[in-house]
PAPATOR-160567 format. One record per residue (C-alpha): residue number from 1; residue in one letter; z, y, x. Coordinates in steps of 0.2 Angstrom, whole numbers, plus 5000, padded with zeros to 4 digits. Layout:
N
<rec NUM "A" <Z Y X>>
...
//
This chain:
423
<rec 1 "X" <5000 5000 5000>>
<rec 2 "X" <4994 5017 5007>>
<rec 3 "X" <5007 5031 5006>>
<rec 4 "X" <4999 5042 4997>>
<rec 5 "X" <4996 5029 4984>>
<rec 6 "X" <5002 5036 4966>>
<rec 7 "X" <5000 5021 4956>>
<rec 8 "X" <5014 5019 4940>>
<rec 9 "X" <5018 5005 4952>>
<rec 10 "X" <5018 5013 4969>>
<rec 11 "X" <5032 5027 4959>>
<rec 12 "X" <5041 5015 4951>>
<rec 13 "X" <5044 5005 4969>>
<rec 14 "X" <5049 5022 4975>>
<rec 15 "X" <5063 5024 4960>>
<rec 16 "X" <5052 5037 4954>>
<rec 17 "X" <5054 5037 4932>>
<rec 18 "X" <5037 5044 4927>>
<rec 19 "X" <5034 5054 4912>>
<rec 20 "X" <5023 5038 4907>>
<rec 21 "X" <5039 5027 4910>>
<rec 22 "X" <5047 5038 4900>>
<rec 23 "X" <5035 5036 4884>>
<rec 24 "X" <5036 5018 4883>>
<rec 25 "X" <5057 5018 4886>>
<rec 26 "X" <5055 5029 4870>>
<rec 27 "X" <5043 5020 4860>>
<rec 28 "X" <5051 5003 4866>>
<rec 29 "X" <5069 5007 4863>>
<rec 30 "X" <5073 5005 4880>>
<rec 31 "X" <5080 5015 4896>>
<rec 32 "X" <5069 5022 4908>>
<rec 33 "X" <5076 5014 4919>>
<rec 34 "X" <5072 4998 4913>>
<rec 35 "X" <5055 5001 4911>>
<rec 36 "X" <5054 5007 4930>>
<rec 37 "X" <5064 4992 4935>>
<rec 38 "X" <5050 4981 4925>>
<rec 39 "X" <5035 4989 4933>>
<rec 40 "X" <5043 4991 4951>>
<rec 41 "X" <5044 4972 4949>>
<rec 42 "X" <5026 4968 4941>>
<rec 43 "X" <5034 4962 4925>>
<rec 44 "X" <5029 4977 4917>>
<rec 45 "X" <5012 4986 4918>>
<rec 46 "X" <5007 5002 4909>>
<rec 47 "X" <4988 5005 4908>>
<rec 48 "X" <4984 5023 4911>>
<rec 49 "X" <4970 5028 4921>>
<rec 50 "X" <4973 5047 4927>>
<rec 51 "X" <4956 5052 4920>>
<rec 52 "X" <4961 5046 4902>>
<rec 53 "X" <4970 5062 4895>>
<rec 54 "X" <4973 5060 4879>>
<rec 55 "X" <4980 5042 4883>>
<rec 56 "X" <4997 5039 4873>>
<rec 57 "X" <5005 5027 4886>>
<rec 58 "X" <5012 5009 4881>>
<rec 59 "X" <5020 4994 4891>>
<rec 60 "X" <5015 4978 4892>>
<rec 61 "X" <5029 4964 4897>>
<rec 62 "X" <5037 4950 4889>>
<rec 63 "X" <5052 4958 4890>>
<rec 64 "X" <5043 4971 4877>>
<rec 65 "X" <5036 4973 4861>>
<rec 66 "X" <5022 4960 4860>>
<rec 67 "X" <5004 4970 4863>>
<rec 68 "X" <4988 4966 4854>>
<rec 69 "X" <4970 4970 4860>>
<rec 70 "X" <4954 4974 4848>>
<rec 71 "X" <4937 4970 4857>>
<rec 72 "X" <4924 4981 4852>>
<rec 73 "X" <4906 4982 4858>>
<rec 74 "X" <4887 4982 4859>>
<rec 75 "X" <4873 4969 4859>>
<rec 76 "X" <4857 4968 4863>>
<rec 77 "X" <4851 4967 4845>>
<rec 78 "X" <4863 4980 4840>>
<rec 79 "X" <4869 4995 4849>>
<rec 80 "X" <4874 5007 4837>>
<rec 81 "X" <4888 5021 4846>>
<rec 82 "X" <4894 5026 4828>>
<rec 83 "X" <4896 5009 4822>>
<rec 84 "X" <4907 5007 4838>>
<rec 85 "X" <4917 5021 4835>>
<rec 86 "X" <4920 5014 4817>>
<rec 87 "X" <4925 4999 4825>>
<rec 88 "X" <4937 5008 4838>>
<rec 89 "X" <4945 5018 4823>>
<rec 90 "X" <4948 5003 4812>>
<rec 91 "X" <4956 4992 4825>>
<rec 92 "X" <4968 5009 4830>>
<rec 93 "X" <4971 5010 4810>>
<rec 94 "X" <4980 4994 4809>>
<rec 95 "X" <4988 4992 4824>>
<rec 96 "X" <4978 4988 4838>>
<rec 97 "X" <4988 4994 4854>>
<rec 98 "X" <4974 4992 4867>>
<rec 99 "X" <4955 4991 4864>>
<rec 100 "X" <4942 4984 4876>>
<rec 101 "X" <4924 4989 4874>>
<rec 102 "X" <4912 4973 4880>>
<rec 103 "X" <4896 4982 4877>>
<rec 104 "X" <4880 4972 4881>>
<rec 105 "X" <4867 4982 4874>>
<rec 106 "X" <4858 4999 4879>>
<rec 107 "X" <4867 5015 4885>>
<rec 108 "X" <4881 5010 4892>>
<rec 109 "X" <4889 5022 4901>>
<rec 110 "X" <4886 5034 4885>>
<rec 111 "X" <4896 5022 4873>>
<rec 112 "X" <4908 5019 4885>>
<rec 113 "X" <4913 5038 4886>>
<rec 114 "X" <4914 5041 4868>>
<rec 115 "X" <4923 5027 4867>>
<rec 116 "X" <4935 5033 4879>>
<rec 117 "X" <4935 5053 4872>>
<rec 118 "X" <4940 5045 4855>>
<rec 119 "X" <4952 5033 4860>>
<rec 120 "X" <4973 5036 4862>>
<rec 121 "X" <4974 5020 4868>>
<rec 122 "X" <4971 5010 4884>>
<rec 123 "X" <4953 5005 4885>>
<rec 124 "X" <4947 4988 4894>>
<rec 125 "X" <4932 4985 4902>>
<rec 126 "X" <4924 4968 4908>>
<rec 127 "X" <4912 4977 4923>>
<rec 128 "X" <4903 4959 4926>>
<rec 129 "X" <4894 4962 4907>>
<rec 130 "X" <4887 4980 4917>>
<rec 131 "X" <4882 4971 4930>>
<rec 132 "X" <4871 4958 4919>>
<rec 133 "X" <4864 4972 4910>>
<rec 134 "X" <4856 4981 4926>>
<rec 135 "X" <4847 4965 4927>>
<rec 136 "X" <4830 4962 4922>>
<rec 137 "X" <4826 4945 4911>>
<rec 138 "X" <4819 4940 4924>>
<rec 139 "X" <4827 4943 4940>>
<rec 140 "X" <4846 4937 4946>>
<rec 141 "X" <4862 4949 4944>>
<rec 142 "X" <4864 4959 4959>>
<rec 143 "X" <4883 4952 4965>>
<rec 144 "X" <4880 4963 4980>>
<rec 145 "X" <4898 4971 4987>>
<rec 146 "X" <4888 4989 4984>>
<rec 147 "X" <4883 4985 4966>>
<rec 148 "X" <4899 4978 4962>>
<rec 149 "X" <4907 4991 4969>>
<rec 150 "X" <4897 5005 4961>>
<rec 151 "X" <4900 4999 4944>>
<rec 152 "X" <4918 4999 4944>>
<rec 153 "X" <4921 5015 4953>>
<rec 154 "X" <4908 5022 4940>>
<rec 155 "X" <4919 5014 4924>>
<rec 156 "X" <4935 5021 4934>>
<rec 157 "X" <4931 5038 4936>>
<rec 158 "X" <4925 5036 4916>>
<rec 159 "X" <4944 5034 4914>>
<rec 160 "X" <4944 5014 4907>>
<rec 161 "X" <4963 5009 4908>>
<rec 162 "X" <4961 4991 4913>>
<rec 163 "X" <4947 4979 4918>>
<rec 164 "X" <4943 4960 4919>>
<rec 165 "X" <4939 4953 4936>>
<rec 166 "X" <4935 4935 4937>>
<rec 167 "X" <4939 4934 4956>>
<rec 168 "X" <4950 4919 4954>>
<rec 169 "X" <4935 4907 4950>>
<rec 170 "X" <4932 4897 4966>>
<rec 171 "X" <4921 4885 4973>>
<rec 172 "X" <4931 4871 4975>>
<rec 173 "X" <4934 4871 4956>>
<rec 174 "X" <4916 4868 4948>>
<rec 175 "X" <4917 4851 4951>>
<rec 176 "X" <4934 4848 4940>>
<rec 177 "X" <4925 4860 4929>>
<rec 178 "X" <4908 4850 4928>>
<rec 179 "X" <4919 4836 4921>>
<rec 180 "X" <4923 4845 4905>>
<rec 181 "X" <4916 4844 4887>>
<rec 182 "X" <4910 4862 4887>>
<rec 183 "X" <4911 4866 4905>>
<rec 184 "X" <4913 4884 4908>>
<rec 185 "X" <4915 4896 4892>>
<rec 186 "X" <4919 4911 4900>>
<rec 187 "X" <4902 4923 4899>>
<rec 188 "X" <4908 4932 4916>>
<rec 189 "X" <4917 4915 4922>>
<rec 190 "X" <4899 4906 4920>>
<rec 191 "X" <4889 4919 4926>>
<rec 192 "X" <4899 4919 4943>>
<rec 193 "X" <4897 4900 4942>>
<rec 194 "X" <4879 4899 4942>>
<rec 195 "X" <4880 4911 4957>>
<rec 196 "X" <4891 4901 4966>>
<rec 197 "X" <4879 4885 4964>>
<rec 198 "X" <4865 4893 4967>>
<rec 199 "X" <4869 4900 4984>>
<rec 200 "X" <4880 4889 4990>>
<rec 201 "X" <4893 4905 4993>>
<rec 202 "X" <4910 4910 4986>>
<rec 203 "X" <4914 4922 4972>>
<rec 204 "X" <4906 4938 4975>>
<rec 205 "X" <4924 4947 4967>>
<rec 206 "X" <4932 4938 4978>>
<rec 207 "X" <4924 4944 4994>>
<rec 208 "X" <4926 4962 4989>>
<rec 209 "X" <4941 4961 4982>>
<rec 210 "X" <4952 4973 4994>>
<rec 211 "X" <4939 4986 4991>>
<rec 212 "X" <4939 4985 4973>>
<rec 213 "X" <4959 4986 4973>>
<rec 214 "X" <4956 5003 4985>>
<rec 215 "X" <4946 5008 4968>>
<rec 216 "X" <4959 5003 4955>>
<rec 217 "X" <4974 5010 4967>>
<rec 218 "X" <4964 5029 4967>>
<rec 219 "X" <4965 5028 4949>>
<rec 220 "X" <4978 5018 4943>>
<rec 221 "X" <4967 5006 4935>>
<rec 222 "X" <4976 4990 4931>>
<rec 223 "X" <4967 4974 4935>>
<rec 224 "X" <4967 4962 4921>>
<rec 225 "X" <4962 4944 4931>>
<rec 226 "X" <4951 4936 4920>>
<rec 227 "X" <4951 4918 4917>>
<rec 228 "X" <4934 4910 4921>>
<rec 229 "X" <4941 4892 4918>>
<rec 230 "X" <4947 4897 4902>>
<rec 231 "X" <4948 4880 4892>>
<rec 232 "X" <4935 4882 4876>>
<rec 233 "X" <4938 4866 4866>>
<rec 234 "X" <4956 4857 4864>>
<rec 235 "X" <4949 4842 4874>>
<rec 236 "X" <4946 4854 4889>>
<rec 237 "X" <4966 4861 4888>>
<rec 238 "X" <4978 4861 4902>>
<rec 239 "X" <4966 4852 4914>>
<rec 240 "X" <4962 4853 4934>>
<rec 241 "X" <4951 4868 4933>>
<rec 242 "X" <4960 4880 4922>>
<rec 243 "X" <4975 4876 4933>>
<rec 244 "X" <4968 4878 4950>>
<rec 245 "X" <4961 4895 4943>>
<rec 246 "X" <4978 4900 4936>>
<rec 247 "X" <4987 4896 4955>>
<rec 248 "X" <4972 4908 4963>>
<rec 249 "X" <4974 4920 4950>>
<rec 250 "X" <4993 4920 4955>>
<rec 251 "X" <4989 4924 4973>>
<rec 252 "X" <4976 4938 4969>>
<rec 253 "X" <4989 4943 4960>>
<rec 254 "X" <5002 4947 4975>>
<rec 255 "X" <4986 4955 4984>>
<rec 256 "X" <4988 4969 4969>>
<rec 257 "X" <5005 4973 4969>>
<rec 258 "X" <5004 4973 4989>>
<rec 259 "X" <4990 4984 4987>>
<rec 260 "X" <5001 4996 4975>>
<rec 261 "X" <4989 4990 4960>>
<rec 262 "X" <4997 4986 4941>>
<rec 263 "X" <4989 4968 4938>>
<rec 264 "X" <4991 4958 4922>>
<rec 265 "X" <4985 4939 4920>>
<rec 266 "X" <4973 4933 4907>>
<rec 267 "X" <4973 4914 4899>>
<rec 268 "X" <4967 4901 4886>>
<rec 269 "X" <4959 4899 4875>>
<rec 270 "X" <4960 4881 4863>>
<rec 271 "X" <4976 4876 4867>>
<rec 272 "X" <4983 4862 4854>>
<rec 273 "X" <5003 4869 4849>>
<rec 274 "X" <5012 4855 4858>>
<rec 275 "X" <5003 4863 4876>>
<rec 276 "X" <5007 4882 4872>>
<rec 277 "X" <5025 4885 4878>>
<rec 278 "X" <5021 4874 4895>>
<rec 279 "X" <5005 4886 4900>>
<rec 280 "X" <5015 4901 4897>>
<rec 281 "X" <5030 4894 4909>>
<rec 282 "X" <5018 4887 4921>>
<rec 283 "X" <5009 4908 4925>>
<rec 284 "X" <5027 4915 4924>>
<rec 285 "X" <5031 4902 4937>>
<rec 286 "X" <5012 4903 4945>>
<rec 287 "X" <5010 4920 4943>>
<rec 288 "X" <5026 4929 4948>>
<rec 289 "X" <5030 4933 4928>>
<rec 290 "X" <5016 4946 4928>>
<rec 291 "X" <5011 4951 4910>>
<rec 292 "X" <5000 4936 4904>>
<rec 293 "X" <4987 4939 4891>>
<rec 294 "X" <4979 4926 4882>>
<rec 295 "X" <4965 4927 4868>>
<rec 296 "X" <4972 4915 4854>>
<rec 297 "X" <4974 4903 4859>>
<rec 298 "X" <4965 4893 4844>>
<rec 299 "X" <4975 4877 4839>>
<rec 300 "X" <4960 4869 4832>>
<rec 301 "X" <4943 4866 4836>>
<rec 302 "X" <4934 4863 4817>>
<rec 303 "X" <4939 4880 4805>>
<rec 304 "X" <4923 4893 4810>>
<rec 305 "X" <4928 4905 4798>>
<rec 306 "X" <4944 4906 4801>>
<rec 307 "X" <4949 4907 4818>>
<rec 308 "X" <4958 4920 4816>>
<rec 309 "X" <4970 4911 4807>>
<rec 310 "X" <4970 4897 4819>>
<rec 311 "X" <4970 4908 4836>>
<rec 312 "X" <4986 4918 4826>>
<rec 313 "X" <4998 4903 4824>>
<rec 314 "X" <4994 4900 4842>>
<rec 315 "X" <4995 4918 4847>>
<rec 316 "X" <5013 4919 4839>>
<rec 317 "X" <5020 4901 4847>>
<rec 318 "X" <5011 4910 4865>>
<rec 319 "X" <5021 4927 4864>>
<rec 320 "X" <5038 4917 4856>>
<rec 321 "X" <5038 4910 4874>>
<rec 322 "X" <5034 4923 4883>>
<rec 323 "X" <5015 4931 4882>>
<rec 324 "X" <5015 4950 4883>>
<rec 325 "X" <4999 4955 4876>>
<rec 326 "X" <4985 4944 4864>>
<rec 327 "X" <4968 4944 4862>>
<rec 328 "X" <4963 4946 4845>>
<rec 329 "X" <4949 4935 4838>>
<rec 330 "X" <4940 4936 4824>>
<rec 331 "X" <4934 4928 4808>>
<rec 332 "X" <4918 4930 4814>>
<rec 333 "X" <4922 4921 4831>>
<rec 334 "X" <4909 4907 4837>>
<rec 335 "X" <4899 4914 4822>>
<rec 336 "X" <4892 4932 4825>>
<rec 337 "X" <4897 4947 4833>>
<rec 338 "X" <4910 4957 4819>>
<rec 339 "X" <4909 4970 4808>>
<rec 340 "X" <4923 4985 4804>>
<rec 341 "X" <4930 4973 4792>>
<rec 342 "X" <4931 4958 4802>>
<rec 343 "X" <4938 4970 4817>>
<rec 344 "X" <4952 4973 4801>>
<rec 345 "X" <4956 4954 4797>>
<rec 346 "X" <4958 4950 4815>>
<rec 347 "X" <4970 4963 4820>>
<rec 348 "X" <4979 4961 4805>>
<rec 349 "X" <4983 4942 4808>>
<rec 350 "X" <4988 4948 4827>>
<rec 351 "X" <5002 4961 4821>>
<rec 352 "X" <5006 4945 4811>>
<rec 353 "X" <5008 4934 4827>>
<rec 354 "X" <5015 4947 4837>>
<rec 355 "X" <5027 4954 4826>>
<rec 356 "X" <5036 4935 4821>>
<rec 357 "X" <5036 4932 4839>>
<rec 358 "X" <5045 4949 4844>>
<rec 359 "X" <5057 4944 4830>>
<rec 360 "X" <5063 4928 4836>>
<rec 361 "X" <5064 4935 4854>>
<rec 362 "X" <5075 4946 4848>>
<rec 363 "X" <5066 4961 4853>>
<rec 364 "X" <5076 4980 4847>>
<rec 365 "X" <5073 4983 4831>>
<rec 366 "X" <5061 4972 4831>>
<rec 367 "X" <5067 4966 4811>>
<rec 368 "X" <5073 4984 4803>>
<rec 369 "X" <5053 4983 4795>>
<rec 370 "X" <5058 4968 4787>>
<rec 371 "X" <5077 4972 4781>>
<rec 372 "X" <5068 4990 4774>>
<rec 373 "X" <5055 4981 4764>>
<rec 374 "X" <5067 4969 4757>>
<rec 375 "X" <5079 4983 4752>>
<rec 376 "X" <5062 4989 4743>>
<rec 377 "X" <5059 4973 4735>>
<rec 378 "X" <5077 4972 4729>>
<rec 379 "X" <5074 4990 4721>>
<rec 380 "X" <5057 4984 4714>>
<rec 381 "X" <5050 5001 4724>>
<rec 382 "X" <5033 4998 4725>>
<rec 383 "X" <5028 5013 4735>>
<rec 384 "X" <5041 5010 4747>>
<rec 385 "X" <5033 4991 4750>>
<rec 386 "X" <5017 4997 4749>>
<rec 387 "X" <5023 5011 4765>>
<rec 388 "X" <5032 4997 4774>>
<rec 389 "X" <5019 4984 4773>>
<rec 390 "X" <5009 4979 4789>>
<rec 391 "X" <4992 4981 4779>>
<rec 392 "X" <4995 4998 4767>>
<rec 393 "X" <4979 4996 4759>>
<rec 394 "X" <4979 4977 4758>>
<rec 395 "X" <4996 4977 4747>>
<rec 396 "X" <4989 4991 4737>>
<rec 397 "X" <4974 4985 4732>>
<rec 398 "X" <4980 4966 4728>>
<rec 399 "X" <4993 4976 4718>>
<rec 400 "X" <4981 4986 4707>>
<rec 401 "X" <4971 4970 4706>>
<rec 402 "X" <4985 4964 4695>>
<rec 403 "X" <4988 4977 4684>>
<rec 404 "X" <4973 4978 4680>>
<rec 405 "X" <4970 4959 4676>>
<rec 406 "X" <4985 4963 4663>>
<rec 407 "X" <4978 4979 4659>>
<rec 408 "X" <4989 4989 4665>>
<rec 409 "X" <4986 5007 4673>>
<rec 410 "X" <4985 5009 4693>>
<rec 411 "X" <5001 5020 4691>>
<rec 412 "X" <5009 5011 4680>>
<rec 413 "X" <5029 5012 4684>>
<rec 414 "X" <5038 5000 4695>>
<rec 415 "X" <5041 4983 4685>>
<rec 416 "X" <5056 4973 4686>>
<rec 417 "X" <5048 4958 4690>>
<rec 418 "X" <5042 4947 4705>>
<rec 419 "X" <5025 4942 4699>>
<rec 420 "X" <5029 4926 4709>>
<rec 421 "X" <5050 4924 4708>>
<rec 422 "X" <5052 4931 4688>>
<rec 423 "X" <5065 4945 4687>>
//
């Protein structure tokens, strides 16, 4: 770690509370100093790149409330920056706490700014998908240290919070990966894959890997290490590859924190319930307890259509023992790319999952929503319910649904009865 390295983590190392610190102590209930303590340590990291100014900062750690991400983003057959935006301020409306822009289509750079204009919180970025897209159909990614290099410093100086680098996918682990029912599922984990077979040479992010933490450290971007070997069917859980990629994740992860950079852990994937709390011990143990962040995990492998329920049981058993930020997923995954209303249900079923899980941690005040919506139930306040629910809209519109089928007015006065329970 340079000297004049100004990282969240290089102050916190120095017992320096910043006014970042500060925020999440407030919003998390929480003394400063416990936050610090937490990001001095790498158990806490707090995305917030200096470029982001209207960025409202937020904490990520097990020991705090449990985080959920929204991903957003462009195609190739559709890249639309307004229906982005509508997709950023939908996933913000219910509860999103981080959202990461995957565009794949045209204009990049362009979406990406508005993106991060519009947005007060954190924004992720996966710069291999940039990388993919300078390419020509017809010619291979340039994994050049100077293209790789460029592209990240470029989405830095944008001000994205966080990004994904898949350096951790080695070599030595395609075989072990070759042996799977659906081998490699991660876009940016299978794109360096090919690479890697193809030349005979080792990850690209790997090799340049000190140069892209110079990069991140400059402006407190925090590396999310993204897992290439990421299981993508049940029968693929838990196995040699995924591991090996989680013990390699764990040393890059010392590099960052070395290097004065914030670094969180990303995981599975299909993950059958009885497996969930062993992965998240094993990257506590593996990873030095740095803030893991999982996508699901989906517990089964045959609902398309309803993966967000099926990711959501998983996501709440992953944070209960000890995930610090999940990966929404959608109904629309392994289906289509979704719309604002998928964006809805997806980050609906994750404040779900996140907010059991905080509550049988035992996080601060994690259950006074609860207790306030019960009170409202024993006073049969509808409007108070309505105000306390997770989904406002939701509540209110399956409510007027059943007036009206009893042909009641939408402002009909407060009944005395549970529609379900009696009086």
């Amino acid at each position: 770690m340079t000297l004049s390295c100004r990282t969240q983590l290089a102050q916190a190392q120095k017992g320096i509370i910043t006014p970042q610190m500060q925020a999440v102590a407030d919003s998390e209930f929480r003394e400063a100093e416990f936050i610090r303590q937490g990001v001095a340590a790498g158990t806490i990291v707090i995305p917030a790149n200096i470029r982001h100014r209207n960025l409202i900062p937020m904490g990520i750690g097990r020991q705090l409330k449990t985080k959920i991400n929204a991903n957003i983003g462009t195609s190739s057959l559709s890249s639309c920056p307004q229906q982005e935006l509508q997709k950023l301020q939908a996933a913000v409306k219910y509860g999103a706490d981080t959202v990461m822009d995957l565009s794949t289509g045209e204009n990049l750079e362009h979406i990406r700014a508005a993106i991060i204009a519009a947005a007060t919180v954190p924004i992720g970025t996966v710069p291999i998908y940039e990388l993919a897209c300078r390419a020509n159909d017809d010619e291979e990614i340039d994994f050049s240290a100077e293209a790789i290099l460029a592209v990240i410093r470029s989405q830095a100086e944008q001000g994205v919070d966080y990004m994904t680098i898949h350096a951790g996918i080695r070599p030595d682990q395609l075989p072990a990966a070759s042996r799977r029912k659906l081998r490699i599922v991660s876009r940016g984990g299978a794109l360096i894959a090919r690479y890697m077979a193809r030349t005979g040479r080792d990850n690209p992010f790997y090799d340049c890997f000190d140069q892209i933490l110079e990069i991140c450290a400059e402006y407190d971007v925090t590396l999310s290490l993204g897992d290439g070997m990421r299981p993508g069917c049940l029968a693929d859980a838990s196995d040699e590859a995924q591991f090996a990629e989680l013990a390699e994740l764990g040393k890059l992860g010392r590099r960052c924190r070395q290097a004065g950079v914030q670094v969180m852990i990303e995981g599975p994937g299909h993950i059958p319930m009885q497996q969930i709390e062993m992965n998240m011990l094993r990257e506590q143990a593996l990873c030095d307890d740095a803030p893991f962040y999982i996508l699901g995990p989906v517990v089964v492998d045959c609902a398309p259509g309803y993966d967000h329920i099926t990711s959501a049981i998983g996501a709440a058993l992953g944070a209960w023992h000890g995930a610090a930020m999940l990966c929404y997923v959608t109904p629309k995954e392994h289906l289509g790319l979704p719309n604002a209303a998928d964006v809805r249900a997806g980050v609906i079923a994750y404040k779900i999952a996140a907010h059991a899980a905080d509550i049988a941690k035992g996080i601060p005040h994690a259950q006074d929503q609860d207790d306030a919506i019960s009170e409202a139930r024993a006073q049969f306040d509808w409007e108070k319910q309505f105000e306390l629910a997770l989904d406002p809209d939701k509540a209110r519109e399956l409510r007027a649904e059943s007036l009206q089928e009893r042909n009641l007015p939408a402002s009909a006065p407060g009944e005395k009865f549970c529609t379900m329970c009696g009086p």
